[in-house]
Structure formats: structure tokens, C-alpha cells
C-alpha positions, 0 to 999 in steps of 0.5 A: 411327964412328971416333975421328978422326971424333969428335975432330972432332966434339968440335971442331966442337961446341967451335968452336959452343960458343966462338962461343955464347958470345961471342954471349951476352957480345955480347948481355949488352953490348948489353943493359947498354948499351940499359938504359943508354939507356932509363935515360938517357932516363927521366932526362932525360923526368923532368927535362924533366918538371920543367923543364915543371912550374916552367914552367907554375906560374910561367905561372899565377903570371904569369896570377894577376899580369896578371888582377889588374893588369886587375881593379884597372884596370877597377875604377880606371876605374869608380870614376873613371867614377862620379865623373865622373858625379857631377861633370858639370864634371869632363868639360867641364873647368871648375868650376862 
């Protein structure tokens, strides 16, 4: 093997380094920017989490409110059917 013979073949071999290496920085900025991504949208699910979350409390609060509002209706309308049979005159519209 002669001398030039190995000269480039250092070269070649340098050349092949040279060329690892920008791989390696190209794969070292692609993954920061990936973890960048994933980081992204781990905070953006949480927050969309939590919007949901305040979204389904205020809906049971809401539900807590109207099956209230319902209750004291049916019973207004009990109590207001009790007393109109107690009182037959109320329903033909004159007093007794």
C-alpha cells in the first residue's frame, strides 16, 4: 500500500467522518425540535383538559340548578292541586 494510497484513504475516512457528524447535529435539531412538539401538545391536551373539566362542573351545576327549579315546580303544582280539591269552588270559579 503506498503513501498516496493512504492519504486518501484518510481523506475518504475524514470526508465519512465530516458527513457522520452533520448527521448527528441534523438528528440532535430534529429531535430537540420533535421534543419541542410533543411538549407543545402535552401542554395544549392539559389545557384543553382543564377547559373540559370547568365545562363539565359548570354543566352539573346548571343540572343541580334546572332539577331544582323542576322539583319546586312539581311541587307548587301539588300543593296547588291539593288545594283545589279541598276547595271544589276554586275550579268552577265562584264562591260558595
Amino acid at each position: 500500500m503506498g503513501e498516496s494510497q493512504l492519504t486518501q484513504e484518510v481523506q475518504e475516512l475524514r470526508a465519512r467522518v465530516q458527513l457522520l457528524e452533520e448527521r448527528i447535529r441534523g438528528l440532535r435539531a430534529s429531535r430537540r425540535i420533535l421534543m419541542n412538539l410533543l411538549a407543545s401538545q402535552d401542554r395544549e391536551k392539559r389545557g384543553k383538559i382543564k377547559n373540559l373539566e370547568a365545562e363539565v362542573q359548570s354543566l352539573r351545576h346548571r343540572s343541580l340548578r334546572y332539577a331544582r327549579a323542576v322539583m319546586e315546580s312539581q311541587i307548587r303544582y301539588v300543593r296547588l292541586e291539593q288545594r283545589r280539591e279541598a276547595r271544589p269552588e276554586i275550579e268552577l270559579g265562584y264562591d260558595a
